[in-house]
C-alpha positions as CSV (number, residue, x, y, z in Angstrom):
1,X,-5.5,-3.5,6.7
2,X,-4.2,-0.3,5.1
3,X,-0.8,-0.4,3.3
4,X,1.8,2.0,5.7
5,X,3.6,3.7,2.6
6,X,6.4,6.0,3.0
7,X,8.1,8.4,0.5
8,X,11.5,9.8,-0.8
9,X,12.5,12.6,2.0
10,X,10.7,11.4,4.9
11,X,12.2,9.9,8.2
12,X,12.7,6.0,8.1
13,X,10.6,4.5,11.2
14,X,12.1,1.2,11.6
15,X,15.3,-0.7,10.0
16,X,14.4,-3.3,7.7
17,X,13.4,-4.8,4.1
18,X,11.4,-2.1,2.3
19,X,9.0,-2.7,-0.8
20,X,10.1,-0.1,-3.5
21,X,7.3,1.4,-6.0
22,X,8.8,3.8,-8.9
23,X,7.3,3.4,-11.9
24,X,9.0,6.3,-13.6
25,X,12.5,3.7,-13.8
26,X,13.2,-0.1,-13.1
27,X,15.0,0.1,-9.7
28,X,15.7,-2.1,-6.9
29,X,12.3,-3.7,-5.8
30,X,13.5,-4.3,-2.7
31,X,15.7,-2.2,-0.1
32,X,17.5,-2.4,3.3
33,X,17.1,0.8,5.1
34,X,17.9,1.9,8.5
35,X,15.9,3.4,11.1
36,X,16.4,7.5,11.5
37,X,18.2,7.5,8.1
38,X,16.0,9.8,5.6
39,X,13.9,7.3,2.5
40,X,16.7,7.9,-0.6
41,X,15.6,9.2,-3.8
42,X,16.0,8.1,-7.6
43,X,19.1,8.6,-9.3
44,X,18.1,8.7,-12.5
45,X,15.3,11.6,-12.0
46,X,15.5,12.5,-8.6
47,X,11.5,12.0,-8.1
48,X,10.1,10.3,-5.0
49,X,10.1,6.9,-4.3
50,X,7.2,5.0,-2.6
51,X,8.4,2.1,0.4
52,X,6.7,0.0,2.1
53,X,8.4,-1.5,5.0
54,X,7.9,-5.8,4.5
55,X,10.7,-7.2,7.3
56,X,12.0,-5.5,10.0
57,X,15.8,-5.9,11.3
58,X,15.5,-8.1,14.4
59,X,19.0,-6.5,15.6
60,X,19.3,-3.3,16.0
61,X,23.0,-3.6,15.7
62,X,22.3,-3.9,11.7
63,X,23.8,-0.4,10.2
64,X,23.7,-0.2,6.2
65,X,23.1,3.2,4.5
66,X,21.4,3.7,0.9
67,X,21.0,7.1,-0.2
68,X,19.8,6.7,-3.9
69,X,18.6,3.6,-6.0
70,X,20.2,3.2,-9.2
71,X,18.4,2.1,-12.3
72,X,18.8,-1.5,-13.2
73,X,19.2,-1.9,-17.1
74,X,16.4,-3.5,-18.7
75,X,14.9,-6.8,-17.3
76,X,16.3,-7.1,-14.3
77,X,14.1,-6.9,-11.8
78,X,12.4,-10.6,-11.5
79,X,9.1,-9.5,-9.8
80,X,7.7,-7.3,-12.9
81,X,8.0,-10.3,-14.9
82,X,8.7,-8.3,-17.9
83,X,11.1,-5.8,-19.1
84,X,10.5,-2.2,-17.6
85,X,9.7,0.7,-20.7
């Protein structure tokens, strides 16, 4: 089955837990976005951001807003495994 990616900019589909891919900075691997609300960008560059959506909200009461991801010093994200360059 083929990967539904999304990108910095464009529309959010559904609310939920999103995947994040930015290999220009270590951000946030993982995001909470809601539906309508626009995919945020990097603050540290401003380049797009790749998600892939991975949970969705079961309520659709849920509200949380995100408009950029920061960059997380060095090591902090546990799913690289290694310290971001």
């Amino acid at each position: 089955m083929k990967r539904k990616l999304h990108s910095t900019g464009q529309v959010i589909p559904a609310s939920g837990i999103y995947r994040v891919t930015h290999s220009q900075h270590n951000v946030p691997e993982e995001v909470t976005l809601l539906k309508g609300e626009k995919f945020p960008r990097c603050a540290k560059c401003r380049k797009p951001i790749e998600f892939e959506l991975i949970h969705a909200a079961p309520d659709p009461g849920f509200r949380v807003a995100l408009y950029e991801l920061p960059e997380l010093p060095d090591g902090e994200n546990k799913r690289q495994g290694k310290k971001a360059g």
